[in-house]
C-alpha positions in Angstrom: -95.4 108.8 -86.3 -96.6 108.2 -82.8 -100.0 106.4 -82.5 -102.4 106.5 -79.2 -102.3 103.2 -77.1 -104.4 101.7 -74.4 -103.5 99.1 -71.6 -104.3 95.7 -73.1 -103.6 96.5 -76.5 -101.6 94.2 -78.7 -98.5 95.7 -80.5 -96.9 94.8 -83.8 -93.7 95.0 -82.9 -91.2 92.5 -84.5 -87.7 92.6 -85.0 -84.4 89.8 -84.8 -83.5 92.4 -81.7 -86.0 93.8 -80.4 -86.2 95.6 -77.2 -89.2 96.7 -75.1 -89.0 100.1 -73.2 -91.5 101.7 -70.8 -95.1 100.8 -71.3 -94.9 97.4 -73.0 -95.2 93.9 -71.3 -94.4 90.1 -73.2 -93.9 87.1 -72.0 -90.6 85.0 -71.1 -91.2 82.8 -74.9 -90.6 85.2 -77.7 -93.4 84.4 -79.8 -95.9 85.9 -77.0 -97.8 88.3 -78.2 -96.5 92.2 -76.6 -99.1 94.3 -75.1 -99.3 98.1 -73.9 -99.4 98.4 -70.0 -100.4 102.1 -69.9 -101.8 104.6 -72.3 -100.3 106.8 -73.8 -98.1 107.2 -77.5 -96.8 104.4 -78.9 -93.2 105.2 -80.2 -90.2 103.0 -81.9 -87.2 103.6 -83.3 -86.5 104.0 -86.8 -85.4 100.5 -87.8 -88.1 99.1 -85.7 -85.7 97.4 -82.8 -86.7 99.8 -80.0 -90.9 100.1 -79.0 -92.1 101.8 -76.5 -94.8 104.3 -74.6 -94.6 107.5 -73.8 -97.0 109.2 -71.1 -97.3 111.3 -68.7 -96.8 110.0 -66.0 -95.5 111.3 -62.5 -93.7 108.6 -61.2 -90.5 106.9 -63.1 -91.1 103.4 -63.6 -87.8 101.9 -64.5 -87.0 100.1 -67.6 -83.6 98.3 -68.8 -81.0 100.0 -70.9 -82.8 103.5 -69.5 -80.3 105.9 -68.4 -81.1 107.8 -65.3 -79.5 110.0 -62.7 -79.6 108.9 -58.9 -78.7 110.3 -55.6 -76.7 107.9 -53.2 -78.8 107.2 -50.2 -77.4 104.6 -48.6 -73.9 101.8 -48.6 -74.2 98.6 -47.5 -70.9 96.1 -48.3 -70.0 96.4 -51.8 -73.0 98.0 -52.8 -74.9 100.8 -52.9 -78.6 101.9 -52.7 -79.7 104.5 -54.9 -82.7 107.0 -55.5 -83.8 107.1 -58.8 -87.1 108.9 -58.0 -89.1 105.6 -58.5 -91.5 103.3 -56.2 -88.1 101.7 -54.8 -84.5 102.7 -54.5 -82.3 100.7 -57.1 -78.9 98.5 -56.0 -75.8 99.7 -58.0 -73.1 97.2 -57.3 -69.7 98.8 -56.5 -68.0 96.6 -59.3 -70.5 98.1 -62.0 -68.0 100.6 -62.7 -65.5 100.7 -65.3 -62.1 99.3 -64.4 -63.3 98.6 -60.6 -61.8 95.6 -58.9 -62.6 94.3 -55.5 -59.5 96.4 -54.2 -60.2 99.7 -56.5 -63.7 100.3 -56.2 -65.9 103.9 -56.2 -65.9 105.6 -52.5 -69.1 107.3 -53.0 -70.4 109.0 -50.5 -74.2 109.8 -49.7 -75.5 112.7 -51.4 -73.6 111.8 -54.4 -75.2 112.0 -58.1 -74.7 109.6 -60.5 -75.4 108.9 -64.2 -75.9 105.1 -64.6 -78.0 102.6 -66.7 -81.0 100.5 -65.7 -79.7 97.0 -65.6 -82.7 95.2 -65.0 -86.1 96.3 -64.0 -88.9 93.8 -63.3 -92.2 94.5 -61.2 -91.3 91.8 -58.5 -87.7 93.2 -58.1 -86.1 96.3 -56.9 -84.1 97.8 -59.9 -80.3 97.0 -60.5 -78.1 99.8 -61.7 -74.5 100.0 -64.0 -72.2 102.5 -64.4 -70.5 101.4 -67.9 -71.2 100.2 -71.3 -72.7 96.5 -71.2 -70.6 95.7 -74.4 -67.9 97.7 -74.0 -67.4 98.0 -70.0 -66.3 101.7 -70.8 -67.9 104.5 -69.5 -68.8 106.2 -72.0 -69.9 109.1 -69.7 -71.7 106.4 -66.6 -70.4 107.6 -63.2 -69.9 110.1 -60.6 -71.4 113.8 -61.7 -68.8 115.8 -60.0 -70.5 119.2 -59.3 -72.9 121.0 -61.4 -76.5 120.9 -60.4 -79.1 118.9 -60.9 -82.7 119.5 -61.2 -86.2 118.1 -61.3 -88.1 118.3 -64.6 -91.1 116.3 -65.8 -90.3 112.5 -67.6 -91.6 114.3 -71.0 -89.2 117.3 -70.4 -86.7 114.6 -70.3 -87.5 112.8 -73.2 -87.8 115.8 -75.1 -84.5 116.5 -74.6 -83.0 113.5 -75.5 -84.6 114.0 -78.6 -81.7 115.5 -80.9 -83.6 117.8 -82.9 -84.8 119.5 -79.7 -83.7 122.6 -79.7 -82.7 123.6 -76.1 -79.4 121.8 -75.3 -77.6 123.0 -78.9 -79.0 126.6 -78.1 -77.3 126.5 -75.0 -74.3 124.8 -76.2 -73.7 127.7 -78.4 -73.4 130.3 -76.1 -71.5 128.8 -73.2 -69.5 125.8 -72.8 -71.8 123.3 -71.4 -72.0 119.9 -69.9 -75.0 117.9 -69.6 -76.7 114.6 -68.4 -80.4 113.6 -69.1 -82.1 110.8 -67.2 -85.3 109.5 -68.0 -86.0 109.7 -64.6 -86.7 113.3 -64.8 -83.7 114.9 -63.7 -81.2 117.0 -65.8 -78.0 118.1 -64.5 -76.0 120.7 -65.7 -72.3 121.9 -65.5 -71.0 124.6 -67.2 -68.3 127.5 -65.8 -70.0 129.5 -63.2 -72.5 128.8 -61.0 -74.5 131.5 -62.6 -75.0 130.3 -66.2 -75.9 127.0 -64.5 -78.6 129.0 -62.7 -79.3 130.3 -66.3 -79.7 126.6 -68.1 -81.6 125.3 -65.1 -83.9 128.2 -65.7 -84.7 128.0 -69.0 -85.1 124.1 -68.7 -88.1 124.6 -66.0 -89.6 127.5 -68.3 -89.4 124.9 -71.6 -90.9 122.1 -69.7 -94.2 121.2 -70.3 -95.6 121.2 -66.3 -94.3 124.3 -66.1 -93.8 127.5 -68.4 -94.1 125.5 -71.6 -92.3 128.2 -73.8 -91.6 127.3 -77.3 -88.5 127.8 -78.9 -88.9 131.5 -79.8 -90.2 132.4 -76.8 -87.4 130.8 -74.6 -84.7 132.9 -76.4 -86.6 135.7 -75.3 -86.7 134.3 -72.1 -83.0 133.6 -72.1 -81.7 137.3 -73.2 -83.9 138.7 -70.4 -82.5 136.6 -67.8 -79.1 136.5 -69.1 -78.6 140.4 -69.5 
């Protein structure tokens, strides 16, 4: 159960690996004490490994492991600079990929989207981004999101979707084969076989979100059959 937070506050949070998400702020020595940077609703993770603060707030600040979804702005040697809809653009080298080699390396292009992981994110440092499991160097679905749409949703919409007792994404998945990629960032994108249904999904996303139709889940299957017809 989530509890309300203020900056400042001290936070019981103690476990062999524990890892700090948006919100929460300890020193480099382990047994400094972990304090709330923001207000908002303290969360963790079942087994206690994963803390962190939920709020809603306008702007993504990034935090490491987060998975987000960026639009290539810029190249620059083997690197490239991406927009990840935070205070800076984020560096995602072009060997962060799975397989890539100096001689076989991603030719992305600007305007491209991709699904990556926060790498590192510290306040005195522009954000560093990976395409690819950090223990596994797969994938394991990182990379370029070949079309589809994407589109712009509030960090809670975001989070709420991730949840997997949420019920929009299964109640989609149901009714038309669907491919999806949440960021944390606030950005959904969505694939499925026409550009219509995506029209459809992307839709009924805005119309759940809470800053904008906040429909609940009866009345966004109304809201999908009426649309949909």
């Amino acid at each position: 159960m989530a509890t309300a937070i203020l900056p400042g506050e001290l936070v019981p949070a103690q476990h062999v690996n524990l890892k700090l998400g948006p919100g929460l702020l300890q020193a480099s020595t382990t047994e400094s004490p972990i304090l709330a940077t923001r207000a908002g609703a303290l969360h963790h993770s079942p087994n206690g490994a994963r803390w962190w603060v939920e709020s809603n707030a306008r702007r993504y600040v990034p935090a490491a492991q987060e998975s987000v979804i960026g639009v290539v702005t810029a190249r620059g040697g083997e690197a490239f600079r991406v927009d990840i809809g935070s205070a800076h653009h984020a560096n995602l080298d072009g060997l962060a990929f799975e397989g890539a080699t100096k001689r076989n390396r991603p030719n992305l292009k600007v305007g491209t989207l991709v699904y990556a992981r926060v790498s590192l994110a510290h306040k005195d440092m522009e954000p560093e981004l990976e395409c690819f499991d950090a223990q596994t160097h797969k994938s394991d679905g990182f990379g370029e999101l070949k079309g589809g749409l994407a589109v712009t949703c509030s960090l809670k919409m975001c989070r709420m979707l991730l949840d997997p007792s949420h019920f929009l994404l299964p109640f989609l998945g149901a009714r038309f084969p669907l491919d999806a990629a949440v960021g944390v960032n606030g950005r959904v994108w969505i694939s499925t076989k026409d550009a219509q249904t995506t029209i459809v999904a992307t839709r009924l996303i805005e119309a759940v979100d809470p800053d904008g139709g906040g429909m609940d889940e009866a009345a966004a299957k109304i809201f999908f059959h009426k649309i949909n017809s």
